[in-house]
C-alpha positions in Angstrom: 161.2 84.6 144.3 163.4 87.6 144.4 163.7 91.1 142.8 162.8 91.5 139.0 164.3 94.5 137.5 163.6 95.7 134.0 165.5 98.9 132.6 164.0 101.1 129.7 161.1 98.0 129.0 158.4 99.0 125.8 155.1 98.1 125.7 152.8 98.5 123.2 148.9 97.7 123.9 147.0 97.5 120.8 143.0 97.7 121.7 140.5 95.9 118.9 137.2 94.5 119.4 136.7 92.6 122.4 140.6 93.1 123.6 144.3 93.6 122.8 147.6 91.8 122.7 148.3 92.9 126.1 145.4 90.8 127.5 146.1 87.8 124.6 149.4 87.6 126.8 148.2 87.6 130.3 144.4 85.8 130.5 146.3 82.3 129.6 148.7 82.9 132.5 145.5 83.8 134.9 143.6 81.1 133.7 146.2 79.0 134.6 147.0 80.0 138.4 145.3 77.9 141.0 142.7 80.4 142.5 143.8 79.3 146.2 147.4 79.5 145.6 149.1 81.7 148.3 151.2 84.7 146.8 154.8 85.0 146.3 157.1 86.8 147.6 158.5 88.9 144.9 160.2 92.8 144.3 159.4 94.1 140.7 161.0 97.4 139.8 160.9 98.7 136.5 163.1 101.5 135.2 162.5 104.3 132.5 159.4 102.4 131.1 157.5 103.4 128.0 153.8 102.0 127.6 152.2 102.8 124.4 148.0 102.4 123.5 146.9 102.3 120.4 143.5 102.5 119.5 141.8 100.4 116.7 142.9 102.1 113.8 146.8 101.9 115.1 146.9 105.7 116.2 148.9 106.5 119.4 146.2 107.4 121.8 148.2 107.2 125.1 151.9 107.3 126.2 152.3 106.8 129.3 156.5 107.3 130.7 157.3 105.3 133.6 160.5 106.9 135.5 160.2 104.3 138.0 157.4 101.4 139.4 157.9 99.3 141.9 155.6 96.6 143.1 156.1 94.9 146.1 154.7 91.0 147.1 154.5 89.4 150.0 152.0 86.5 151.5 150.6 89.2 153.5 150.3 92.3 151.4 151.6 94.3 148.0 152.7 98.0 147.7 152.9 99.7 144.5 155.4 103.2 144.0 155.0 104.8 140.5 156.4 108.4 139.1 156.4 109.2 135.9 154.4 110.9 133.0 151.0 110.1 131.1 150.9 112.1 127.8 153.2 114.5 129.2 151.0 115.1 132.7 152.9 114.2 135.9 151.7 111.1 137.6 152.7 109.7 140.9 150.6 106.6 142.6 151.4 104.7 145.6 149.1 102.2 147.1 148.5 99.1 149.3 146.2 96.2 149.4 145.8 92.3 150.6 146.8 89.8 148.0 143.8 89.4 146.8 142.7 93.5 146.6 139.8 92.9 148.7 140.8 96.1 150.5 143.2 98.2 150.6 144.1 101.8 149.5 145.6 104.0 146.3 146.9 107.3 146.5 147.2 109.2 143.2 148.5 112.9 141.9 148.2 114.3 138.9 148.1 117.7 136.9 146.6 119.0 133.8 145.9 115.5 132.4 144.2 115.0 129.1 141.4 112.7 129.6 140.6 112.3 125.6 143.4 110.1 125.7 141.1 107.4 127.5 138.7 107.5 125.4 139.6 104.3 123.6 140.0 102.2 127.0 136.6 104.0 128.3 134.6 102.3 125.0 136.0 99.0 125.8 133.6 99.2 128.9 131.6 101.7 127.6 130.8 102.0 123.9 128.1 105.6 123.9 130.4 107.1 126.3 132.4 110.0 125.7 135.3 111.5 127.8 137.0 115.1 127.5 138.6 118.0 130.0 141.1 117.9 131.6 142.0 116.9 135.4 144.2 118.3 138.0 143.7 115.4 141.2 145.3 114.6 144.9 142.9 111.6 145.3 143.3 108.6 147.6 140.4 105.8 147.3 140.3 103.1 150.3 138.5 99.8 150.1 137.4 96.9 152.4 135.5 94.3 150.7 137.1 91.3 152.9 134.0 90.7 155.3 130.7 91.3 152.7 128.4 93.1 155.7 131.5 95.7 156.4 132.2 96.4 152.8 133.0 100.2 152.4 134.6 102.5 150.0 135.9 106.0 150.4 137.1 108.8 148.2 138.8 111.8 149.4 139.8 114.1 146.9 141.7 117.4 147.1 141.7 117.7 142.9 139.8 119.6 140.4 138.6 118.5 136.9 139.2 121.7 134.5 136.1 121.0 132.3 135.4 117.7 132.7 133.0 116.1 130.8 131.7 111.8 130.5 128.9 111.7 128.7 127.1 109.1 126.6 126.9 109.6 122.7 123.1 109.0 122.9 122.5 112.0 125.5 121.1 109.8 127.8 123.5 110.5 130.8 126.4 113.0 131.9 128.5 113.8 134.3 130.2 117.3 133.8 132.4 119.3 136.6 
């Protein structure tokens, strides 16, 4: 296919009950792919990137600035590169996996990252939760779900959450650190 390349690209997300434009755009394509058709060869980079969530009640919950992302397809495997900045917070990513992301591996960095910002994504999936703190993480999580008796995850993690804190709205469950 080639090399896509999009310079200073906006997206807005807006989230509302049961999903957002975002999704409205993509499911039909998904729905529309054969499930056993082999993947493309294709180079995506994208540029000085803004992507902007908005919650509900149209208030900018998350601004996420992407220097640069590059994504990588091949028949074989896809690498992702990103740099850039959520809410301000330095983020870099880079990771690898099989076509299908049965395994593979991601490798993220961040510092001093606001998690109340994901608050509005995290009720999508879970509605009594609540997320605050802040998190300062070298993490790299590896997967292997190609041969269902072998199946593993890992997490290694050299970060630190700076007060932390999911917890559900009804008290039944937390996690602090």
């Amino acid at each position: 296919m080639g090399t896509i390349e999009l310079v200073s690209p906006v997206l807005k997300v807006r989230l509302r009950e049961g999903g957002s434009n975002l999704e409205d755009l993509i499911n039909p394509i998904l729905a529309a792919q054969e499930p056993s058709a082999e993947a493309s060869d294709m180079r995506l980079v994208l540029q000085n990137g803004i992507v902007e969530i908005y919650d509900p009640s149209e208030r900018l919950v998350n601004k996420t600035m992407l220097e640069e992302l590059t994504l990588q397809t091949s028949s074989e495997k896809t690498n992702l590169e990103l740099k850039g900045t959520v809410n301000e917070a330095p983020l870099e990513v880079t990771g690898e996996f099989d076509p299908a992301y049965n395994s593979g591996s991601v490798h993220w960095q961040t510092e001093h990252l606001n998690l109340a910002s994901y608050q509005p994504l995290l009720s999508r999936w879970q509605p009594a939760s609540r997320i605050a703190g802040w998190l300062t993480v070298d993490q790299t999580c590896a997967w292997d779900n190609s041969t269902p008796a072998h199946s593993r995850s890992e997490w290694s993690t050299g970060g630190r959450g700076a007060g932390v804190a999911i917890a559900r709205s009804d008290g039944r469950g937390s996690l602090t650190t």
